[in-house]
N, C-alpha and C positions, 0 to 999 in steps of 0.2 A: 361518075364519082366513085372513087372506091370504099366498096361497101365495109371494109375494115379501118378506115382514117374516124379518129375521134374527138368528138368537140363538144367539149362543155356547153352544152347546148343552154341549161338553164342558170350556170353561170354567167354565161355571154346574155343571154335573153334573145327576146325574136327580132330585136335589130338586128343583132350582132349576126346571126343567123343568115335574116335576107342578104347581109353586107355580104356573104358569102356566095349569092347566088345572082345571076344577071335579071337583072329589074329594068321594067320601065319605067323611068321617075314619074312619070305624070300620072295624076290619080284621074282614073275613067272611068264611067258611068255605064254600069251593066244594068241592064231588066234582071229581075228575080228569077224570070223562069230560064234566062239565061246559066244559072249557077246550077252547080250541082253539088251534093255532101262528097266527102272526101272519103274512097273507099280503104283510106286506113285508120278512118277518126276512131280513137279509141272508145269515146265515150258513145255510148247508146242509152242511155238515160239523159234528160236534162231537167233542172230542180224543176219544177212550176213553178214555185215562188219566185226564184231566181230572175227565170224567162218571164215573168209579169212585169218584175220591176224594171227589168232594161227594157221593154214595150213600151212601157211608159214614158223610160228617160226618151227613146226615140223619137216617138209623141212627141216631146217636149222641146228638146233641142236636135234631134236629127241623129245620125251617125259620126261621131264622129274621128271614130279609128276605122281606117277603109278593110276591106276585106281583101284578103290575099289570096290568089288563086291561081291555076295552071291551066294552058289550055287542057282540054280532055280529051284523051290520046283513045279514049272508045268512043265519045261521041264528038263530033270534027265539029259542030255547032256552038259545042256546050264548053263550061270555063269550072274546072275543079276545085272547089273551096278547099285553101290549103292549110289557112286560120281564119277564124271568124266564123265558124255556121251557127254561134249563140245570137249574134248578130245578124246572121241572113233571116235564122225563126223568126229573134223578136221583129224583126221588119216586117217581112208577112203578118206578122199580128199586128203590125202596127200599121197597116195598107199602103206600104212603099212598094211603088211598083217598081223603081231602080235604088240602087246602093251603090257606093261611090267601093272602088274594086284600086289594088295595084297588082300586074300584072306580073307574074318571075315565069323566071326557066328552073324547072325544079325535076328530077326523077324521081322513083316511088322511094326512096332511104330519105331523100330531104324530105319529099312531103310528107313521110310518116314521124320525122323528129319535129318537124313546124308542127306536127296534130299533139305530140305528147308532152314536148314543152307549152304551147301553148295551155295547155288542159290542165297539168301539173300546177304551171305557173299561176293559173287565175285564180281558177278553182278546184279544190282538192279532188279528184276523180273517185268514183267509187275502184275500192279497193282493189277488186277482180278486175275492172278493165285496165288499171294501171299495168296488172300484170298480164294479162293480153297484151297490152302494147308494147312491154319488154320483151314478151314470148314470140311477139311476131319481128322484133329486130333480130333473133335470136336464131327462129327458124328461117327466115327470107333471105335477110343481109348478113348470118356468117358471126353475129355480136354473141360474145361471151358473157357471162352475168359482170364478171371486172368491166368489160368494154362498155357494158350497158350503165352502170354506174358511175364509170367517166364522164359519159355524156350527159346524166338528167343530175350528177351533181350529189349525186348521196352515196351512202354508205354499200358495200357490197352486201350485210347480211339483210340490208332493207329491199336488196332486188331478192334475196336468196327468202327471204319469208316471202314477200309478193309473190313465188312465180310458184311456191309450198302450195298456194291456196288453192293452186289449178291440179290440184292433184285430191280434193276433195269429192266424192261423190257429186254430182250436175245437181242433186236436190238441196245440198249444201251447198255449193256453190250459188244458186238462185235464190235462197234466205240472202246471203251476203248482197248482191247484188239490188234485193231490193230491202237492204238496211236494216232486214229485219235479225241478222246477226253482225254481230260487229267482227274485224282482225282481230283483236282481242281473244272474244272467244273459239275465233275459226281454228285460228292457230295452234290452239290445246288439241284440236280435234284432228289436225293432220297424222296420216296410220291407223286410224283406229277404223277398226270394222264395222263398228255401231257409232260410225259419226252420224248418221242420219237420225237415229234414235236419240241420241245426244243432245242435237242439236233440238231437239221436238222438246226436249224437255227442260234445255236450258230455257228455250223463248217462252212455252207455257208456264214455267213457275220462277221466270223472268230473274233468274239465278246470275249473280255476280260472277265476274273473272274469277275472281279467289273460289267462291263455291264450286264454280265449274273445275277449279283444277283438284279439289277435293273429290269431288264426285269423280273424274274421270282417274285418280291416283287408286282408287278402289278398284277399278276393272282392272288396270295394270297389275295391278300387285296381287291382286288372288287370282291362282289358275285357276281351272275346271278341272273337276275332281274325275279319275276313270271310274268308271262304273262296269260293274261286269252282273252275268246274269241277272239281268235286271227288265221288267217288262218296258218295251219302246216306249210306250206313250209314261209313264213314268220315268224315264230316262229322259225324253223330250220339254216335259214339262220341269223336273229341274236344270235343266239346260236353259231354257228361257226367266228362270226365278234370278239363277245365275248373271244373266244378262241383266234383267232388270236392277237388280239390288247390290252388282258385284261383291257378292261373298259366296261363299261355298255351301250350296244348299244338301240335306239329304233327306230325302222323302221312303220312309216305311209304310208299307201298305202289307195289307195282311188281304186273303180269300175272298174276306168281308167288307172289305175297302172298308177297314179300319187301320187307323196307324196314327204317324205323326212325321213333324214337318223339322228339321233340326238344320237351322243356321248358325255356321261357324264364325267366331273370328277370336281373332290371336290377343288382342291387346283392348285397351282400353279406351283408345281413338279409334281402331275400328268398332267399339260398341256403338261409340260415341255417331261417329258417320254412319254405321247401319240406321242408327234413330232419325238421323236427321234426313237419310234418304227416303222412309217411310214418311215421314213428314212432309217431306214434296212431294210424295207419289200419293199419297193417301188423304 
């Protein structure tokens, strides 16, 4: 298949998709340990709640959307789940020792659009792997953010924030992934050198969109003041006040480590946001 041809993948949906690729129509009956996960699944998280309730519905009435799968080109045994491993988990929890399978001829570009449509389409993916999964059409098969967009059916600036995210510090990045920060606020934080800090303190004084882009409009907007003979650790330590509270600190000290402490700002909204940033931090 050529890895540059593009198809509305979550337009068409995963019919239209298989209709694309040679199937066996007959639906066949694999062992569990027969399958294997799919090594482009996007998603590496899956809800528990989610996976309880379809255990359940299993329990109760069976499977009834077969599982799509490839043979497995590493292991000559084994059959590559291509869509459905919400379906192969809950079965295992649910003590099905076979699942009803249909069979395609698929390469790694289809089997990794069956993984992103699929995941897109049911349930909303977390944030960061959606853009892994664009990132890897991107870097493997040759797909441009426009070509990537084609395909899952949205917007160009929706691939172009997604793939922003991967460009976060890993510490940041793994808040997002386990939910504990949202796209929302991730996205104020791409560029900044203190996202990681940022981020600590959005989630600990559980700070709104809007505050966070307050608070983060502060470090933008005041530079770091140059200091000239001045002792290091004095210099140091306004540097991190700086950080902390984005406004322009100046710290006097005298022989006798007597002195004082003077923060600046220009206007009356940054009074305004110095108080309120003491107020979160304090």
């Amino acid at each position: 298949m050529d890895a540059l041809k593009i198809k509305k993948g979550l337009g068409r949906g995963l019919s239209s998709l298989i209709g694309d690729t040679k199937v066996d129509t007959n639906i066949n009956k694999l062992s569990i340990g027969e399958l294997i996960r799919n090594k482009y699944q996007p998603r590496k998280n899956f809800n528990q709640e989610n996976l309880d309730e379809l255990t359940n519905s299993i329990k109760e009435r069976g499977i009834i959307q077969p599982i799509v799968v490839r043979k497995s080109a590493d292991q000559k045994s084994k059959y590559e789940i291509i869509a459905g491993e919400r379906r192969w988990l809950a079965a295992q929890n649910a003590g099905l020792h076979e699942v009803p399978v249909v069979i395609t001829e698929a390469d790694d570009l289809k089997s990794l659009e069956f993984a992103i449509v699929e995941n897109v389409q049911r349930i909303d993916l977390n944030v960061v792997e959606e853009a892994e999964g664009y990132q890897r059409l991107i870097d493997d098969f040759s797909y441009d953010q426009n070509k990537v967009a084609q395909f899952i059916g949205k917007s160009r600036s929706h691939v172009a924030n997604c793939l922003r995210l991967l460009n976060l510090p890993s510490e940041v990045v793994d808040l997002i992934k386990n939910n504990k920060l949202t796209q929302g606020h991730a996205k104020i934080l791409v560029g900044l050198q203190n996202a990681h800090f940022l981020a600590k303190k959005i989630i600990e004084k559980n700070l709104s969109v809007r505050q966070t882009e307050n608070l983060v409009k502060i470090f933008k907007t005041n530079k770091v003041p140059k200091f000239n003979k001045k002792d290091p650790n004095i210099k140091n330590l306004e540097l991190s006040l700086i950080e902390k509270i984005g406004l322009n600190v100046l710290i006097k000290n005298n022989k006798k480590n007597a002195g004082s402490i003077t923060l600046e700002y220009k206007n009356l909204e940054q009074l305004n946001k110095l108080i309120e940033v003491i107020k979160f931090n304090y």
